[in-house]
C-alpha positions as CSV (number, residue, x, y, z in Angstrom):
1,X,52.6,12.4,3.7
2,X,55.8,11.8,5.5
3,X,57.9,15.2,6.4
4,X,60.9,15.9,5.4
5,X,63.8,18.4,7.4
6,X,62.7,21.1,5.1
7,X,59.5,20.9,6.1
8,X,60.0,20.5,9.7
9,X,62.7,23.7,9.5
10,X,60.3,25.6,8.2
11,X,57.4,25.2,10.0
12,X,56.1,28.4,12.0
13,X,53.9,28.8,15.1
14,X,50.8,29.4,15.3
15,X,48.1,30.6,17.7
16,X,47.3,27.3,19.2
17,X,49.8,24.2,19.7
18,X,49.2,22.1,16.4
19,X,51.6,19.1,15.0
20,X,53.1,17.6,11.6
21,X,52.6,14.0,11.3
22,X,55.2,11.4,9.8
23,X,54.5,7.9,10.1
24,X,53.8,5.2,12.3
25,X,52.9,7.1,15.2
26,X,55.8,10.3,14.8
27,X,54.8,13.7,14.9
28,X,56.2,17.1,15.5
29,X,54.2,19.4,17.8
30,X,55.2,23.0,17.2
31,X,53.8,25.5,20.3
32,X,53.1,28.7,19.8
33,X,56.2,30.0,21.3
34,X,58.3,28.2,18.6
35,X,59.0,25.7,20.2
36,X,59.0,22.3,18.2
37,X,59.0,18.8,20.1
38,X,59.2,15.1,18.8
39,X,56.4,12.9,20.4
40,X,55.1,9.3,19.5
41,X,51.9,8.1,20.1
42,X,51.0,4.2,20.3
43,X,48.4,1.7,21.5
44,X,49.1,-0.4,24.7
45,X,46.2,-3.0,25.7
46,X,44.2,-0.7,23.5
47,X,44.9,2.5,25.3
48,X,46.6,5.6,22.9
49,X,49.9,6.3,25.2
50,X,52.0,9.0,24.0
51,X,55.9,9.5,25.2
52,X,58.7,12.6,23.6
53,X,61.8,12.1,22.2
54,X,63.4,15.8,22.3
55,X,63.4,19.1,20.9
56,X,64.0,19.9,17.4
57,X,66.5,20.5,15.8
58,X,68.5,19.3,18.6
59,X,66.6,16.0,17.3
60,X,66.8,15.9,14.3
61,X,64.1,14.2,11.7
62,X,66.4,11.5,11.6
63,X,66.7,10.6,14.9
64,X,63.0,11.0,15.8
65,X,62.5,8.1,13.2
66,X,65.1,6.1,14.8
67,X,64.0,6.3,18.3
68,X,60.9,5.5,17.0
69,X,61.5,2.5,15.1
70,X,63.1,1.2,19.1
71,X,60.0,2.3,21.0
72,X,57.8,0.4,17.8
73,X,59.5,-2.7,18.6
74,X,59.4,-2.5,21.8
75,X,56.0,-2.4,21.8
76,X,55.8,-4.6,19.5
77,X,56.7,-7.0,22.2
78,X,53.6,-5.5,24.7
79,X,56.6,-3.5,26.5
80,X,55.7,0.2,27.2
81,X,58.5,2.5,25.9
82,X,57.8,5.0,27.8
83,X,57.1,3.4,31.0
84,X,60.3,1.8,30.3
85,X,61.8,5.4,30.2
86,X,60.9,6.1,33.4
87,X,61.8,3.5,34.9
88,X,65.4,3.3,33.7
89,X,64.8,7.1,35.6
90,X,64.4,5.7,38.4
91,X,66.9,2.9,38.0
92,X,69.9,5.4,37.6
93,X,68.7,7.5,40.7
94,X,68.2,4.8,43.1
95,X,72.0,3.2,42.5
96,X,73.1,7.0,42.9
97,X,71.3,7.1,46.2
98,X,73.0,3.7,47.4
99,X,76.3,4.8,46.1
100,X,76.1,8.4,47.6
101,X,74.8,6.6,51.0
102,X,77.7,4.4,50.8
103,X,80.5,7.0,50.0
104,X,79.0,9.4,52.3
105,X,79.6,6.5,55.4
106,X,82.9,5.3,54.4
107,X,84.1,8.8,54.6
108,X,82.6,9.4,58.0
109,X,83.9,5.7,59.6
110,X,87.1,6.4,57.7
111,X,87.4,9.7,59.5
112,X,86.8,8.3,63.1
113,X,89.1,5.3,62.3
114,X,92.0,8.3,61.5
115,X,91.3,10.3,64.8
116,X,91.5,7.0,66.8
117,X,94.7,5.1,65.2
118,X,96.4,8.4,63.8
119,X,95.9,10.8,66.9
120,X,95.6,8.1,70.0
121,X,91.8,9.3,70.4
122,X,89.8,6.4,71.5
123,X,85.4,6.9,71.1
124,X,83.5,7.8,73.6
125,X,80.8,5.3,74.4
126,X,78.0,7.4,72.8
127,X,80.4,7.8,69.6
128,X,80.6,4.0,69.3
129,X,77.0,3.8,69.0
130,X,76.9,6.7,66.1
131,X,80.1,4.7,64.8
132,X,77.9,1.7,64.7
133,X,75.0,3.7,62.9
134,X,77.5,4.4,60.2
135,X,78.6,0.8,60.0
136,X,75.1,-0.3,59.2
137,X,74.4,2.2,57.0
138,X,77.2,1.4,54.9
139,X,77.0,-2.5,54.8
140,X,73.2,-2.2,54.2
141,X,74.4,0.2,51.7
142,X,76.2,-2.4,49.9
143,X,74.0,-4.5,49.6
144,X,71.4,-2.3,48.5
145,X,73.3,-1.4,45.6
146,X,74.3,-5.0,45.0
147,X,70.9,-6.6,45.1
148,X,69.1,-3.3,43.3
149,X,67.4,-4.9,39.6
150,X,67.7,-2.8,37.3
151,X,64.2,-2.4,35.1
152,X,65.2,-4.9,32.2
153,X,63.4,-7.1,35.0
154,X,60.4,-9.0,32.7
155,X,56.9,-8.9,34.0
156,X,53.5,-10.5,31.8
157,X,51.0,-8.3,31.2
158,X,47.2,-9.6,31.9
159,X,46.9,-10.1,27.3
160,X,49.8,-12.3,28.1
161,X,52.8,-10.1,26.4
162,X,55.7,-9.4,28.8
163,X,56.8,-6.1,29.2
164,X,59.5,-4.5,31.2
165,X,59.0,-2.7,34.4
166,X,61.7,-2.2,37.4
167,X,61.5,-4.5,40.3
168,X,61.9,-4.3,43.4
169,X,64.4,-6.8,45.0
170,X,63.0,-7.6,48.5
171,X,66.5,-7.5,49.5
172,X,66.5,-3.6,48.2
173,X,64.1,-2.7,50.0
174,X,65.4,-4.3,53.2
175,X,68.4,-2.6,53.0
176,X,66.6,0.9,52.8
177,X,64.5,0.0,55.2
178,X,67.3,-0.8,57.4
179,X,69.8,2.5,56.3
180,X,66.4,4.6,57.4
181,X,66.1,3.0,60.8
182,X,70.0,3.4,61.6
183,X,69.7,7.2,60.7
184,X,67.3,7.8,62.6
185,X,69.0,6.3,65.4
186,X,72.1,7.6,65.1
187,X,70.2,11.1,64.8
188,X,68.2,10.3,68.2
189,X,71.7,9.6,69.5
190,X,73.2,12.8,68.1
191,X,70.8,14.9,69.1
192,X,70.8,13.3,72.7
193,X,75.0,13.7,72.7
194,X,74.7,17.8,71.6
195,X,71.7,18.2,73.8
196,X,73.5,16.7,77.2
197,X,76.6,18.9,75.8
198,X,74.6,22.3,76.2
199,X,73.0,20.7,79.5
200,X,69.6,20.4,78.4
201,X,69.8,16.5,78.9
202,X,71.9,14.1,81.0
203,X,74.6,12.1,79.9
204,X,74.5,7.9,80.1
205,X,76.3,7.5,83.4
206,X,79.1,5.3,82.3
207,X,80.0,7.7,79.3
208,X,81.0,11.0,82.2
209,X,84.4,11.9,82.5
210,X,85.7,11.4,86.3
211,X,86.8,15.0,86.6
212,X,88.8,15.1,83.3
213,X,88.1,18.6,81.6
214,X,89.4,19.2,78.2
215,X,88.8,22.5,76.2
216,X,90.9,21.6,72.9
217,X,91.0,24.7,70.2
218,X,93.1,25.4,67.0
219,X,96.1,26.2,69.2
220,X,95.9,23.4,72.0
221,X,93.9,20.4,70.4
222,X,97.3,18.4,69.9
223,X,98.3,19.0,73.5
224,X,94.8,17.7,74.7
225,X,95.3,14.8,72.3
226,X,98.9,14.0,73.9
227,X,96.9,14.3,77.3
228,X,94.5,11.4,76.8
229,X,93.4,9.0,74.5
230,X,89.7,9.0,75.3
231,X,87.1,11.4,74.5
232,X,84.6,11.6,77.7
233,X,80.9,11.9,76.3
234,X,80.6,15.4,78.9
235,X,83.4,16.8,77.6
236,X,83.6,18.7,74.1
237,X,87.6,18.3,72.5
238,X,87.0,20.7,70.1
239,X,84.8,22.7,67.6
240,X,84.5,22.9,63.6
241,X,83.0,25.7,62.7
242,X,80.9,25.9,65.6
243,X,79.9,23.0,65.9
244,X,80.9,19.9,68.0
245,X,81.4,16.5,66.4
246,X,78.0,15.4,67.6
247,X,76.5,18.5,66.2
248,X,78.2,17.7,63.0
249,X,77.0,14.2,62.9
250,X,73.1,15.5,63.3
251,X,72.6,17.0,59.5
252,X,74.8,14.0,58.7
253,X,72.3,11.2,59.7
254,X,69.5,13.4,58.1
255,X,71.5,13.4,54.9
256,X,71.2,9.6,55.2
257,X,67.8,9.4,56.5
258,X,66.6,11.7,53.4
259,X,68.4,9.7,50.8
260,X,67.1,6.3,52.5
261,X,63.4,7.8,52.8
262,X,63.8,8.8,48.9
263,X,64.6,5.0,48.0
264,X,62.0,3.9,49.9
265,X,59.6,6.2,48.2
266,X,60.3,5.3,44.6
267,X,58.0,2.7,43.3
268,X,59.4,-0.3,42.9
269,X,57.1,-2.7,40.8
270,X,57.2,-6.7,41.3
C-alpha cells in the first residue's frame, strides 16, 4: 500500500530502525531517535544500490516521489543516480578549488605588481622567482578550471548501457599537477628567503645588498621606499604582523599546495 502524508506524519519510533514503503523503490526509514529519512533503493547490473533524498518533513511525501521518478529514469538509462550524486559533489568542489587557487594568486601577483609600479619597489631576485611561482599557479589555474568536465561526461557500462560518471580531462589533471609542483617550489624558495633572513642559511650571491641596510617600520617604511627602489634579498623592508614578506608567502604556497594536492586526490574517472 502506497503511504500517504498522514501516515508518514504520524508514524512513531520504535526500538530498532524500521521503514514505510511506497512504491517503486521509496521508503521512509524512521530511527529510533525520531528521526525519519527518505531513501530509494534500485538494481544496477543486478546489484540492490540504495541512495537518500532528505529528512522528513523537510521532504516532503511529495517530493520523495518526485526525486524518485528522476533517479528511476535515470536508471532507467543504466546511469547510477547516486553515483551521479556524488560525483556532481565532486564536480562543484574541484571548480571551487581552481577558482579559490586562481583568486588566491591574482591577489598575491596583483599585490607585488602595486608595491613595484605604485611605491617604486622593484623584486628582489629571490621574489621574482616566488612571483613566477604565483604566475604559474594562476595560468595553470586557468586552465584547470577551463578544461575541468563536469560529470554529465557519458561512459558505457560493461551490459552496454551508458551511464554518467565525472571525467577527468588529462589537461585537469596536468594543470594540478603543475599548481602542486610550483607550490612547492615557491615554498622551498620561501622557506630558503626567511631562513637566510634569520641567518640560518646563505643568501644566492647575486641577490645581497652591497652594504645597503634598510630597517623600514610603520613610521619610516615610506622614507625607505623614497630611498631605493630595490628590495635586497639580505635585507628585511618591513614586517606585517611579525612576519616578513617571505614569511608571509610560506603558509601562502601551502594554501596552494593543499588545495592542488586536494584536486589531485579526487577521483577522476575516464
Amino acid at each position: 500500500m502506497m503511504l500517504s502524508e498522514l501516515k508518514v506524519k504520524s508514524a512513531k519510533p520504535k526500538d530498532k530502525i524500521y521503514r514505510l514503503f511506497d512504491d517503486h523503490g521509496l521508503y521512509l526509514e524512521i530511527n529510533p531517535n525520531g528521526g525519519k529519512y527518505w531513501c530509494f533503493k534500485y538494481l544496477i547490473e543486478g546489484r540492490e544500490r540504495r541512495m537518500a533524498f532528505g529528512v522528513y518533513p523537510d521532504i516532503s511525501l511529495a517530493d520523495a516521489r518526485s526525486r524518485r521518478e528522476a533517479a528511476r529514469k535515470l536508471v532507467a538509462n543504466g546511469a547510477d543516480p547516486a553515483e551521479l550524486k556524488q560525483a556532481e559533489k565532486l564536480s562543484r568542489g574541484t571548480r571551487t578549488h581552481f577558482l579559490l587557487l586562481i583568486a588566491f594568486s591574482a591577489t598575491l601577483i596583483a599585490s607585488g605588481l602595486i608595491m613595484e609600479y605604485g611605491f617604486g619597489i622593484l623584486p628582489c631576485k629571490m621574489c621574482w622567482w616566488q612571483r613566477y611561482a604565483h604566475m604559474v599557479i594562476c595560468a595553470a589555474s586557468i586552465l584547470g578550471f577551463l578544461t575541468y568536465q563536469s560529470p554529465s561526461h557519458q561512459v558505457t557500462r560493461p551490459s552496454g548501457h551508458p551511464v554518467t560518471r565525472p571525467s577527468g580531462h588529462p589537461v585537469t589533471r596536468l594543470s594540478a599537477t603543475t599548481i602542486l609542483l610550483a607550490s612547492l617550489t615557491g615554498l622551498a624558495i620561501a622557506l630558503w628567503q626567511y631562513a637566510a633572513q634569520h641567518g640560518w642559511l646563505p643568501f644566492p650571491a647575486s641577490c645581497v645588498s652591497e652594504g645597503l641596510a634598510l630597517e623600514a617600520n610603520a613610521t619610516n617604511l615610506l622614507a625607505a621606499m623614497s630611498q631605493t627602489k630595490v628590495i635586497p634579498c639580505d635585507k628585511e623592508t618591513f614586517r606585517l604582523f611579525g612576519l616578513s614578506l617571505a614569511g608571509w608567502n610560506i603558509p601562502a604556497m601551502l594554501l596552494t599546495t593543499a588545495l592542488s594536492t586536494q584536486i589531485l586526490a579526487t577521483p577522476l574517472k575516464k
